[in-house]
Legacy VTK file of the C-alpha trace (Angstrom):
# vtk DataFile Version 3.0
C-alpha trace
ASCII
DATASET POLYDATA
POINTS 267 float
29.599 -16.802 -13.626
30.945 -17.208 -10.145
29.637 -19.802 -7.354
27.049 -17.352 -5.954
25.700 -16.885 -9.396
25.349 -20.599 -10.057
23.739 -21.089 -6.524
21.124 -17.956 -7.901
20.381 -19.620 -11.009
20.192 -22.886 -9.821
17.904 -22.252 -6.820
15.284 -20.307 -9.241
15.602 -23.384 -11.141
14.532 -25.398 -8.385
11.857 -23.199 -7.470
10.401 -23.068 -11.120
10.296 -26.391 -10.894
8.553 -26.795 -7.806
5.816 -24.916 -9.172
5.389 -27.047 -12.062
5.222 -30.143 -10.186
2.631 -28.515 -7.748
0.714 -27.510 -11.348
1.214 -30.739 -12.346
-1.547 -33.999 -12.609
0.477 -35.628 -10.004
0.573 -32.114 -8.274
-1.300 -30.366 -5.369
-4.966 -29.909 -5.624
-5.368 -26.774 -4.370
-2.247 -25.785 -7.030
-3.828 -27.323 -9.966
-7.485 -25.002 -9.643
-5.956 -21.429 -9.124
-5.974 -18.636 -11.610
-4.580 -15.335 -11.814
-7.773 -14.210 -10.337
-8.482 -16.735 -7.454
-4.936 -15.535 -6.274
-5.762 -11.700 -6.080
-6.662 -11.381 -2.715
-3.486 -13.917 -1.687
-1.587 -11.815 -3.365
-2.680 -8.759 -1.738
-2.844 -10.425 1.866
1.151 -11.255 1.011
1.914 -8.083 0.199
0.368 -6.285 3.409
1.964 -9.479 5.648
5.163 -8.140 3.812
4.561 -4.360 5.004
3.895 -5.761 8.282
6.907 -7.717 8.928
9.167 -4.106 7.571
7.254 -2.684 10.314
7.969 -5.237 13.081
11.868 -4.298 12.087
12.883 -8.006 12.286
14.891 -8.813 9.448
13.906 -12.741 9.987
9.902 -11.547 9.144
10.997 -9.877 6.596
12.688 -12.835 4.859
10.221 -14.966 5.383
7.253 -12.498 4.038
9.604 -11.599 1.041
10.175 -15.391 0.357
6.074 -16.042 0.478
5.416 -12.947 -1.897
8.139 -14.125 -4.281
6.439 -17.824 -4.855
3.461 -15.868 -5.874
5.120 -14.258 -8.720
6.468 -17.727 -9.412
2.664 -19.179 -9.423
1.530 -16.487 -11.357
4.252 -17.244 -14.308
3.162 -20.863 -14.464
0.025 -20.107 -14.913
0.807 -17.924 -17.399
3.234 -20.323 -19.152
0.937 -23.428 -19.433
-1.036 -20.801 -21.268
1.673 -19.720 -23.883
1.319 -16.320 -22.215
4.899 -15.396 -20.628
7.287 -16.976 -18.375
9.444 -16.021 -15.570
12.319 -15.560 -18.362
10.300 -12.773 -19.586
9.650 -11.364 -16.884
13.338 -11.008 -15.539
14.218 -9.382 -19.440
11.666 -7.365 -19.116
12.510 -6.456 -15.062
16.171 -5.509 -16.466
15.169 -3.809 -19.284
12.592 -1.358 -17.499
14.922 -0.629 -14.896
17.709 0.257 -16.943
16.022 2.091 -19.558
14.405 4.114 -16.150
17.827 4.937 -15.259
19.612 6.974 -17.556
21.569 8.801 -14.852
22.852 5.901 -14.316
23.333 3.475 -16.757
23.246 6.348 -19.709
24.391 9.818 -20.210
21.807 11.794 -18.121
22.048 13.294 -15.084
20.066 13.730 -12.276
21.592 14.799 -8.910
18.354 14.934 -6.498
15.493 12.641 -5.823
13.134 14.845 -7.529
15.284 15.221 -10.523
15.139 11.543 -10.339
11.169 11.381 -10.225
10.919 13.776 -13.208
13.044 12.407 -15.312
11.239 8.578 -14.132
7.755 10.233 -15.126
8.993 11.488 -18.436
10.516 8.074 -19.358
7.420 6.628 -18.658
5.027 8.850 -20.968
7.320 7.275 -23.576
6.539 4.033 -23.162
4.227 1.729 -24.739
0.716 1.744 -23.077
1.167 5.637 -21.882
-0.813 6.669 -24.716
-3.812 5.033 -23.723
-3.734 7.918 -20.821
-5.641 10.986 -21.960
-5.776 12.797 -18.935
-3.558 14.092 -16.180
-5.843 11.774 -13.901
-5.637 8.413 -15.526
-3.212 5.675 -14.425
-4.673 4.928 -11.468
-4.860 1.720 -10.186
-8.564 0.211 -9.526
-7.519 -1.303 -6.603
-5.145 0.719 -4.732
-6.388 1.238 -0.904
-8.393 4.709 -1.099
-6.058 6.636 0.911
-2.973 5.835 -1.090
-5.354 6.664 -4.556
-6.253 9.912 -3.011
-2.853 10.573 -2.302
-1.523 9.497 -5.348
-4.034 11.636 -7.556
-3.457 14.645 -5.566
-0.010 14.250 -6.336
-0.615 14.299 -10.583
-2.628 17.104 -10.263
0.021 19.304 -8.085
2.853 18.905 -10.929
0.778 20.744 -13.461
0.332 23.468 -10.860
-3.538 22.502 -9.398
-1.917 23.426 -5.667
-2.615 25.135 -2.812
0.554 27.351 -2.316
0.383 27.416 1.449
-0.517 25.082 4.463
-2.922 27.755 5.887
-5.395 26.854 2.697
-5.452 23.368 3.237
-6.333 23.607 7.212
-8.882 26.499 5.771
-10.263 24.045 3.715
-10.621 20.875 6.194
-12.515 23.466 8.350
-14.372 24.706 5.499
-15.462 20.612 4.855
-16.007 20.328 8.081
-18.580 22.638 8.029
-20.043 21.587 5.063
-20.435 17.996 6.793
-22.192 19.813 9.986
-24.918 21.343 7.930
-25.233 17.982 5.926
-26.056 16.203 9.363
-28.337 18.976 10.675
-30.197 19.012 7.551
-30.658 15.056 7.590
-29.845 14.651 4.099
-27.217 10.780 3.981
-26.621 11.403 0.389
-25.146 14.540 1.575
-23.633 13.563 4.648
-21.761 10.501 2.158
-20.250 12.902 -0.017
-19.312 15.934 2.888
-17.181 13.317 4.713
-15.497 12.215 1.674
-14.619 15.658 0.862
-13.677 16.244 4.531
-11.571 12.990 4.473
-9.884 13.827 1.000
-8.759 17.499 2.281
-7.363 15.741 5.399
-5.168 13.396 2.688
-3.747 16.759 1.045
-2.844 17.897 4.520
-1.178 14.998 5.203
0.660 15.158 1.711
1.275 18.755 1.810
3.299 17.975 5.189
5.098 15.062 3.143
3.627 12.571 4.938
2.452 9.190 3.589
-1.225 9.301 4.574
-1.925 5.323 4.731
1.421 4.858 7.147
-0.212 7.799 9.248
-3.296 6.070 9.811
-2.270 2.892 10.273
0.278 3.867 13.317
-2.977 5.776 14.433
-5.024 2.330 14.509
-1.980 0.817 16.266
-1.877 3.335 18.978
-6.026 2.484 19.568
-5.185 -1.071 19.449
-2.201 -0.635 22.495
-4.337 1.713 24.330
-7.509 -0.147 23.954
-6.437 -3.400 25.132
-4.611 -1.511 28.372
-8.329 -0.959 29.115
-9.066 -3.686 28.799
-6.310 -5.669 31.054
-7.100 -2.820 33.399
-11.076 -3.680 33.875
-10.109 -7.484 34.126
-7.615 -6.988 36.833
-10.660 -4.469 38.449
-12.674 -7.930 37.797
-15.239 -6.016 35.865
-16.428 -7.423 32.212
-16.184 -4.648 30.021
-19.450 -4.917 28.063
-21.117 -4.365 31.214
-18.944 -1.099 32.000
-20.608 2.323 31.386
-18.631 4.475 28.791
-17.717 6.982 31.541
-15.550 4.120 33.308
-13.873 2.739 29.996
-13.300 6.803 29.036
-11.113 7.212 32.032
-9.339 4.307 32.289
-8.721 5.284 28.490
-7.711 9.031 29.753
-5.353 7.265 32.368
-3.907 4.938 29.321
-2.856 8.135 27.235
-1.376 9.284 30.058
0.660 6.440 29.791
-0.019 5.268 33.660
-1.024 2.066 33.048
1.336 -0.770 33.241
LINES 1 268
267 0 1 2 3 4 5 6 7 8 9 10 11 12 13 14 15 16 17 18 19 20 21 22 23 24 25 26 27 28 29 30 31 32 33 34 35 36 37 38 39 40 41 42 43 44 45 46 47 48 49 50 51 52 53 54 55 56 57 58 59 60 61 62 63 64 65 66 67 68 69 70 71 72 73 74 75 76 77 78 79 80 81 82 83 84 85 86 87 88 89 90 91 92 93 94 95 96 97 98 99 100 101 102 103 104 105 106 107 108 109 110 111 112 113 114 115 116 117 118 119 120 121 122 123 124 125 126 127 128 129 130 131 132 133 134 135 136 137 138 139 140 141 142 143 144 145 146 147 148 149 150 151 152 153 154 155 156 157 158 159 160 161 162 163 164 165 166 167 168 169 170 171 172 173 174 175 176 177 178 179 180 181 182 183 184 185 186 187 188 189 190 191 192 193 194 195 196 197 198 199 200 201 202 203 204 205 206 207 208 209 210 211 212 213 214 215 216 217 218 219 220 221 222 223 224 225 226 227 228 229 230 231 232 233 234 235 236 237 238 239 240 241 242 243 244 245 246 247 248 249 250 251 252 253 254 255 256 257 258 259 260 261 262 263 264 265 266
């Protein structure tokens, strides 16, 4: 084991340790009372700080996101280990066993020379695996909580390797006008139960377009809300330095300073 190795080893060490002093009587009191489940939504607010800091492109963000995210997995293997469950030992063997078994071409004798070799060969592994039995249908595995977007991507995506497809673009804008349709009669005939379910078909066929163009749907709409954000607060620094307050502005004057925004004219 060289120096950097020790250094590894020995700074997990710390860390582990850290945690179990913060678990501890003597510890911190807002340590000692969480669960696995009072840390969920931590966990997920982490994660997204993570994706926002590999956004921002600044390597320092992204350390420091990565760095909070990992001392959740370290909280969540204490907990575990004061119950007799698993600890962060297990997890690593397990880690390194997964990944190795997942990479044949590798670490093994297969081969696989493309990304989508890669993916088929990944998905195959995985039906082999303990807990893949429990799936019964093509459209199982998903997870409960995964943002809706992704999940509609991500199911779209099982159902188009066993050939449920459109085979070219033109069907998928036919259908989103199609939906669209379907959610103007819904609204002229009054009907919200209707209406509900129209836009949700509208919004899923906008997903497959999005994944039929190989883009990643959630990403799309997020630099979407971005873009509002930028152009929306130009308005706004524009109707200040008019001295106007903006919730006493008529939508016509807000719409063409917005105009004048996309037109990228405002400093």
């Amino acid at each position: 084991m060289n120096t950097t190795e020790v250094k590894s080893v020995s700074l997990l060490h710390d860390l582990v340790e850290l945690m179990r002093k913060l678990r501890s009587n003597d510890g911190c009191p807002w340590d000692k009372e969480q669960s696995h489940a009072s840390l969920k939504p931590h966990l997920v607010e982490e994660t997204y700080e993570v994706i926002d800091a590999i956004d921002s492109g600044d390597p320092a963000k992204i350390k420091e996101e990565l760095a909070d995210l990992f001392f959740h997995i370290i909280f969540h293997c204490q907990i575990a280990k004061e119950k007799g469950e698993f600890d962060i030992e297990s997890i690593m063997a397990l880690c390194l066993d997964k990944m190795t078994r997942r990479h044949p071409h590798v670490f093994g004798d297969a081969t696989a020379n493309t990304q989508e070799e890669v993916i088929r060969q990944w998905e195959e592994i995985k039906k082999k695996e303990k807990g893949y039995e429990e799936r019964k249908f093509v459209v199982d595995g998903l997870p409960k909580h995964l943002p809706a977007l992704q999940k509609a991507q991500k199911l779209q995506k099982k159902v188009s390797k066993v050939g449920f497809d459109w085979k070219d673009i033109r069907d998928v804008i036919a259908k989103i006008d199609e939906e669209l349709e379907e959610v103007k009669d819904a609204i002229q005939r009054n009907k919200p139960e209707h209406i509900e379910e129209e836009v949700g078909d509208l919004l899923f066929s906008v997903v497959n377009l999005s994944r039929f163009l190989k883009l990643d749907t959630e990403n799309v709409l997020h630099k979407t809300i971005y873009k509002f954000v930028e152009r929306f607060k130009k308005v706004e620094m524009e109707l200040a330095a008019l001295g106007k307050d903006i919730e006493k502005c008529s939508l016509e004057e807000m719409d063409a300073l917005w105009n004048k925004a996309k037109g990228k004219n405002l400093k």
